[in-house]
C-alpha positions in Angstrom: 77.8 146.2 101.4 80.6 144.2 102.9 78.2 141.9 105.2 75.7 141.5 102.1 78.7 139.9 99.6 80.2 137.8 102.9 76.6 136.9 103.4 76.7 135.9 99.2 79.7 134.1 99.3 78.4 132.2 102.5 75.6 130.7 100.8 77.8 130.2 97.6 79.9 127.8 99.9 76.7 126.1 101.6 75.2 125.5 97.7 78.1 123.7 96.9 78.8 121.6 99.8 75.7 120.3 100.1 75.8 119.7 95.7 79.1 117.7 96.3 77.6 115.7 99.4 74.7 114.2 96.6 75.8 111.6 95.1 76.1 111.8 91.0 72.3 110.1 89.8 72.7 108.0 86.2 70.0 108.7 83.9 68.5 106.9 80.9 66.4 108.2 78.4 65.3 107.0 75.0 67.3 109.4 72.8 65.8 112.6 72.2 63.1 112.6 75.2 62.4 115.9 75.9 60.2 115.2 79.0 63.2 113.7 80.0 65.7 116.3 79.2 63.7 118.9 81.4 63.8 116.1 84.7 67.5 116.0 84.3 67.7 119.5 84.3 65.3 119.8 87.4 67.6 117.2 88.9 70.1 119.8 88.3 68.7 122.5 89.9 68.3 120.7 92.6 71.8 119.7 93.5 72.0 116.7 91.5 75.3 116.4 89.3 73.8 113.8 86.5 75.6 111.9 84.1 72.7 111.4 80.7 73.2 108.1 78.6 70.8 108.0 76.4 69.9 104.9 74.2 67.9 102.9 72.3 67.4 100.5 74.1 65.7 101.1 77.7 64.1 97.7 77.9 67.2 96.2 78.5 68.6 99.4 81.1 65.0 98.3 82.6 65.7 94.8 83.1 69.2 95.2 84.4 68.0 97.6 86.9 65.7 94.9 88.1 62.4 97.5 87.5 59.4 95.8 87.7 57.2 96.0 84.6 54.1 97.3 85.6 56.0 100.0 87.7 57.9 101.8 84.4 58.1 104.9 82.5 60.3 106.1 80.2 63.7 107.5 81.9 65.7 105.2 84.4 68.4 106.4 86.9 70.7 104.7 89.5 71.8 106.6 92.8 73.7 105.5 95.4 72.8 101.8 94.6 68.9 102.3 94.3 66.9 102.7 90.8 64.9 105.6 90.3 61.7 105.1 87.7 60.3 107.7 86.0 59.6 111.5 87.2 60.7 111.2 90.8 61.1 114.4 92.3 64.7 115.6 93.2 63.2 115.8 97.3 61.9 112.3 97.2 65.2 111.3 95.9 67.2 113.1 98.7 65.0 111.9 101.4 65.6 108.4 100.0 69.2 108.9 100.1 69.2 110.6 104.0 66.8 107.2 105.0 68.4 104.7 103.1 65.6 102.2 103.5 66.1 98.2 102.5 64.9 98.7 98.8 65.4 98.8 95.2 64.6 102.6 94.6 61.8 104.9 94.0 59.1 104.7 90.9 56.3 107.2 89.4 54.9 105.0 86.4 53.9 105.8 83.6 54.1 109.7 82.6 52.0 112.0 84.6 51.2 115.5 84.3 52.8 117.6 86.9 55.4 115.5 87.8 59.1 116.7 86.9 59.5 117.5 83.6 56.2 116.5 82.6 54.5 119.7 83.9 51.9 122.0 81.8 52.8 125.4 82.7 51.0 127.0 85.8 49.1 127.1 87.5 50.3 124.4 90.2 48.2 122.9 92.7 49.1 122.0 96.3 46.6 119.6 97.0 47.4 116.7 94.9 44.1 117.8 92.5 43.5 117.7 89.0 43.4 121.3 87.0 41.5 121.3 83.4 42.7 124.2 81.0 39.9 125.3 80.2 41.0 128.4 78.2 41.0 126.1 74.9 37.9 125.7 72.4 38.7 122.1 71.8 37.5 119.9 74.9 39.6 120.5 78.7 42.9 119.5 78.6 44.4 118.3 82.2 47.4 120.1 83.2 47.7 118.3 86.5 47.0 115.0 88.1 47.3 113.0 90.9 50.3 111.1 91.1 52.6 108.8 93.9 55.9 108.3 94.3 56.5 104.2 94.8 58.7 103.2 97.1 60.0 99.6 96.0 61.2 97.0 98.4 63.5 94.6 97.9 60.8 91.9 97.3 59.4 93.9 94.6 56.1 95.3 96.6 55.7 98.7 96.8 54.3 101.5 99.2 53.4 104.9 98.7 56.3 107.1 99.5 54.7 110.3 98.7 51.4 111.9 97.1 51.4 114.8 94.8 
């Protein structure tokens, strides 16, 4: 019993090292973006601490963060001097942070299913595909699709920095 609460309070110390060694992420959301609400919170359980601002006015959070236009979505985040655009996962976001490449930040456009806080319940897929629901009488309904992660260089071109 002893070795199993040691062994607790081990990885209680581990979990909160490694949340204090992430740096705090910004994000901004239109207010009262639910899609938005649930990516901070997945940000959270990830090891994130965020600070939410949310506003009115995300064009202009857009065009300070330098975001190219055909590359948004609706929430915007800064980390560690690099913009983050749209549903990144909390992984991608890390690794960016461990690499530190020359770039402006990460982007996933637009708002696609399966990405943080836009998912559709279960079932998830592990290939990248697209599921239908097709439990509904009205016509399929995708609950997943295929989506990258951007990575966005200093000049403003981009490369895929992961496929989900």
């Amino acid at each position: 019993m002893l070795k199993r609460l040691v062994l607790i309070l081990a990885l209680l110390i581990v979990k909160a090292a490694a949340a204090q060694s992430l740096p705090v992420i910004e994000v901004y959301m239109p207010t009262v973006c639910l899609a938005c609400i649930e990516w901070a919170d997945h940000l959270r359980q990830n090891g994130f601490t965020v600070k939410v601002t949310q506003t009115d006015d995300m064009e202009a959070v857009k065009r300070r963060l330098k975001v190219p236009k055909d590359l948004e979505a609706v929430p915007s985040a800064t980390v560690a001097g690099y913009f983050i655009e749209g549903h990144v996962h909390a992984d991608q976001i890390k690794e960016l942070l461990a690499e530190k490449p020359k770039a402006l930040g990460l982007a996933v456009p637009g708002l696609p299913l399966g990405a943080p806080g836009r998912e559709y319940s279960s079932p998830t897929c592990e290939t990248a595909c697209t599921i239908l629901d097709k439990d509904s009488e009205a016509a399929p309904r995708v609950r997943r699709e295929f989506y990258e992660t951007l990575l966005v260089r200093k000049d403003g071109k981009t490369s895929v920095y992961a496929r989900h």
